[in-house]
Structure formats: structure tokens, C-alpha cells
N, C-alpha and C positions, 0 to 999 in steps of 0.2 A: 603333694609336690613341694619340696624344699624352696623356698624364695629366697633371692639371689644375694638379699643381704640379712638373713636370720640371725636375731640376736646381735648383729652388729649397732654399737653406740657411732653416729656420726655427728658433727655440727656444721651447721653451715653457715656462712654470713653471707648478707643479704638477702635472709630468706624471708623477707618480709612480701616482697612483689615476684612478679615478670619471671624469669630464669631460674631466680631462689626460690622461691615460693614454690614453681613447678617440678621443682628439683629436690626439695622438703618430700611434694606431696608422694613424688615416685621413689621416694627412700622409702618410705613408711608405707607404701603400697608393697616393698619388696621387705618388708621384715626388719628394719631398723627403728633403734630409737633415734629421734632426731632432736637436737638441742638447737634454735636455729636461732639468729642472731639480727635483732633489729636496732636502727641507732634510736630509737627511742624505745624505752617500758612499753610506753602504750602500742605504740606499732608493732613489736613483738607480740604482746598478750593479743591483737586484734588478729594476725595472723593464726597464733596459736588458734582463737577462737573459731576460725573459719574452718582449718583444715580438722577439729572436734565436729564442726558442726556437719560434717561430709563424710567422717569415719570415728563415732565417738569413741570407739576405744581404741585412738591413736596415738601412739606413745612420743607426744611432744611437747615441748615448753619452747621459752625463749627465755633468750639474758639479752642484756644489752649494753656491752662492756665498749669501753672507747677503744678502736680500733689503732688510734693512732697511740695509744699510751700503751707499752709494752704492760706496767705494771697492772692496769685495770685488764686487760687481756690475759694475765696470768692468772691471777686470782681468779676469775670467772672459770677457767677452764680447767684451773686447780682442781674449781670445785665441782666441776663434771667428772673429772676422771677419780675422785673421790665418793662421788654419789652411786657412778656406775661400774669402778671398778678397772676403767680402761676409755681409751678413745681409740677407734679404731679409723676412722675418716675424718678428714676436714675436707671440706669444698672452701677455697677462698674467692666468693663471687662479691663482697661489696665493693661497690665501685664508681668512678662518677665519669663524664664524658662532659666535653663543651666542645664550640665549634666554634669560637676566635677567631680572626684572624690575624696573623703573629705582631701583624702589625699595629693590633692593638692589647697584645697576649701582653700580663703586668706579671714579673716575679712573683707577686700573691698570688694569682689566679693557678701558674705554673705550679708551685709549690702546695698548693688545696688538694690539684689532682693527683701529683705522688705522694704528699702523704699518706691517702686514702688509698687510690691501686696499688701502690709498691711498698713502702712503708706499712702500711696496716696486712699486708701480706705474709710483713717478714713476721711480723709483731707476733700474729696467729700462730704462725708456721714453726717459732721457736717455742712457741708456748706448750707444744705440741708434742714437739722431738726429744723430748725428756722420756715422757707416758712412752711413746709407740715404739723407742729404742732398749725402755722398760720388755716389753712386750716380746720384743723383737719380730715385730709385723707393723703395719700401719699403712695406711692412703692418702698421700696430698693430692689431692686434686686443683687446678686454677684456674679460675676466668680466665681466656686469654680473649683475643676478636681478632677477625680475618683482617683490619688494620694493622695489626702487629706485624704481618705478609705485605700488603703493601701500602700501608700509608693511609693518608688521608689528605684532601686539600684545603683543610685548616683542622684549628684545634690541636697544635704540635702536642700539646700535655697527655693527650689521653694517647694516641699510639704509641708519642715515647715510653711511655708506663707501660701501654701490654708488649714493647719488645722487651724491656725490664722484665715484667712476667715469663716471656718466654726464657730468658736468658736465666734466672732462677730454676725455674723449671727444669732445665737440662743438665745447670749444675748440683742443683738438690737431688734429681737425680743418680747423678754421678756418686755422689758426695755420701747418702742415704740410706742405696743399693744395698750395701755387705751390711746392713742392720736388719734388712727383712723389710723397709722402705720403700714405697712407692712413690714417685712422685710424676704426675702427669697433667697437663691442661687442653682444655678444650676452645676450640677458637671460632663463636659463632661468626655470622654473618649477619644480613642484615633479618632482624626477629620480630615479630607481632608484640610488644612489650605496650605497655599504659602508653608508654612517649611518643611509638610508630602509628599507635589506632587515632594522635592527633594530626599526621601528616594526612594532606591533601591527596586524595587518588590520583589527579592528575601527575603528583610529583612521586608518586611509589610509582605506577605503573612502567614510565622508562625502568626503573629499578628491575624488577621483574622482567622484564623484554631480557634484562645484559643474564639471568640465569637460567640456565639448560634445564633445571627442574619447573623452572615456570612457574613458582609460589616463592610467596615470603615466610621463613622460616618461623616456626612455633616455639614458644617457650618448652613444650614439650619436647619437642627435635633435640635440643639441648639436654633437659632433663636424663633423657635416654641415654646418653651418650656418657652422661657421672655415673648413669647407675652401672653401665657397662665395664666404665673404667674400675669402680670400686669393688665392682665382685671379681668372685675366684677365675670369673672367665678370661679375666685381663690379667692371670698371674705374671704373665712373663714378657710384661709390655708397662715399659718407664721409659724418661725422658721423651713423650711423646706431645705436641700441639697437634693436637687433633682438630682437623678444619672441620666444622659441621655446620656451612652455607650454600649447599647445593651448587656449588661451583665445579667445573675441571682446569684442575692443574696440570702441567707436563712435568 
């Protein structure tokens, strides 16, 4: 049986933990090589290490190119699409969140998190549009979070950047399309990640009462959701934020 992403090269960033990491591991379950991207050497290689040590003949590495610097982004990705001939996917999931409040939010702290979510976005995403317009095929994929939909009651930096995301998204879409282009994000909810397994039960459980599925979502739930968008079975679905938090909308 054919798997869903056979012989496709993707990279991802932030594949080091949580969302990346399980998003890494269901590419490479579905027939990709995966080139994934941590902000440090060693956090990459210690990934790499783990997803070898669960399927040793799994076809991955890491780089770990500064996302904020177009030119370190270029190079790195130069030299993927030179090693493999093509890039067929990105996932742009590195990302940073805080919860501030504005009234103590500093220009620096503001300017930390679009760097990283919007800026290190673009950085990838042009790096990229050279190769796949080469090709004339390709998949953007992007973190986006149910945030980006509505808000949040502090920490203004991080939902302004995933509406930023969204707002990219629709237009690289637009924009991308007549190249053979995909461009699509995914918008979890609230997920079982390293940072949620140190909240207090008592303070998840309201959480889970307000969703009609009645769990907190899995880094997995996620995963599922890239590897859907990046195969052939989402050919003819772009510009999409796909919500994936067990919620109903009208």
C-alpha cells in the first residue's frame, strides 16, 4: 500500500518537541524524508537521535539555521534542495508564546515573538518558493492556534502573529496557486505539549468542561492534520486554517 507521502523530501521547523517532533515522526511514518529543524545543533541531533532510535531506518536529519536571518535560512535549505534534488513540503511550526500582560508587554518582548512566528515564517517560506516554483508543485504548511480565531486575554504578541499567519496563508495562497502551490495552516487548540503536562489539573479540567470532545488535544491530533494537508488527498484545498481543537463553530 502506497503511503501518503512516498519519496516526498519535507522540512520542518520546530521539530525538535511537542507538535514538530510528532509531526516529523508521522511524515516519516508516511514515506518522507524529513530534514527537521532545531534552534540549536544539539537539540536537532538529540531529536534526530530519538526518532533513529524508534525507527532506525528513518530518513532524517536536522539543521539548525537562524530562523530570523533570511540569509542563514537560505543556505541551509540551498543545501537540502541540492542534497535531495527538490523540497516538496515545509511545515512552518517554530514558534514562541507568552502571556503578559499589555500592561507590562516591552517593545522587546513584542518584537522576540514576531520575529520568531512571522518573520522567521517569511524567512523559510521564501527560501523555499524558488525550489517548488522550480518544480512547479510544493506544500506550505503553518502553525496557526485557535487564538488567531479569538484572541486571547493577555500575551497580545503571540495571537497578533498567528493572525499574521493566518493572513499569509490566504494570501500565499492566492498568490502561489497558478505555480502548482499549496499553501495551508493548521490551528490547534489547547494540546498536551511538555508546557501543558506542567499545568495543574485543577486549572486544565475547567478547560476541557468548555470542549464538546471532552479531551485535551494530542500533539498527534495535529500531526494528522499536516500529513493530510501535504498529501495528494488535499490536492485541491489551499488557503485554508484548519481548526484542529475539538471545538463547534457556526
Amino acid at each position: 500500500m502506497m503511503k501518503q507521502l512516498e519519496n516526498k523530501i519535507a522540512i520542518v521547523t520546530g521539530g525538535t518537541r511537542g507538535i514538530g517532533f510528532s509531526t516529523v515522526g508521522a511524515f516519516l511514518k508516511e514515506g518522507a524524508t524529513v530534514i527537521l529543524c532545531g534552534s540549536r545543533p544539539e537539540s536537532a541531533e538529540k531529536a534526530v537521535e530519538a526518532l533513529k532510535a524508534q525507527a532506525p531506518d528513518a530518513k532524517v536529519e536536522g539543521i539548525s539555521p537562524k530562523l530570523g536571518d533570511y540569509e542563514s535560512v537560505k543556505t541551509a535549505f540551498d543545501a537540502v534542495a541540492e542534497k535531495y534534488g527538490r523540497i516538496d513540503i515545509l511545515v512552518n511550526n517554530a514558534g514562541m508564546s507568552d502571556a503578559t500582560p499589555f500592561a507590562e508587554y516591552t517593545p522587546e518582548q513584542f518584537q522576540k515573538v514576531m520575529d520568531l512566528n512571522v518573520n522567521g515564517m517569511f524567512n523559510c517560506t521564501r527560501a523555499v518558493v524558488d525550489h517548488m516554483t522550480k518544480q512547479g508543485s510544493g506544500v506550505i504548511l503553518n502553525t496557526s492556534s485557535m487564538v488567531s480565531i479569538c484572541g486571547q486575554p493577555s500575551g497580545v504578541g503571540y495571537p497578533t502573529s498567528k493572525f499574521a499567519v493566518n493572513g499569509m496563508t490566504v494570501s500565499l495562497a492566492r498568490e502561489l496557486g497558478p505555480k502548482g502551490i499549496r499553501v495551508n495552516a493548521v490551528a490547534p487548540g489547547i494540546t498536551m505539549t511538555d508546557m501543558m503536562k506542567a499545568v495543574p489539573e485543577k486549572v486544565i479540567a475547567p478547560l476541557i468542561a468548555q470542549i464538546p470532545l471532552r479531551r485535551i488535544g494530542q500533539p498527534e491530533d495535529i500531526a494528522n492534520a499536516f500529513v493530510f494537508l501535504a498529501s495528494e488527498k488535499a490536492s485541491y484545498i489551499t488557503g485554508v486554517v484548519l481548526s484542529v481543537d475539538g471545538m463547534v463553530r457556526t
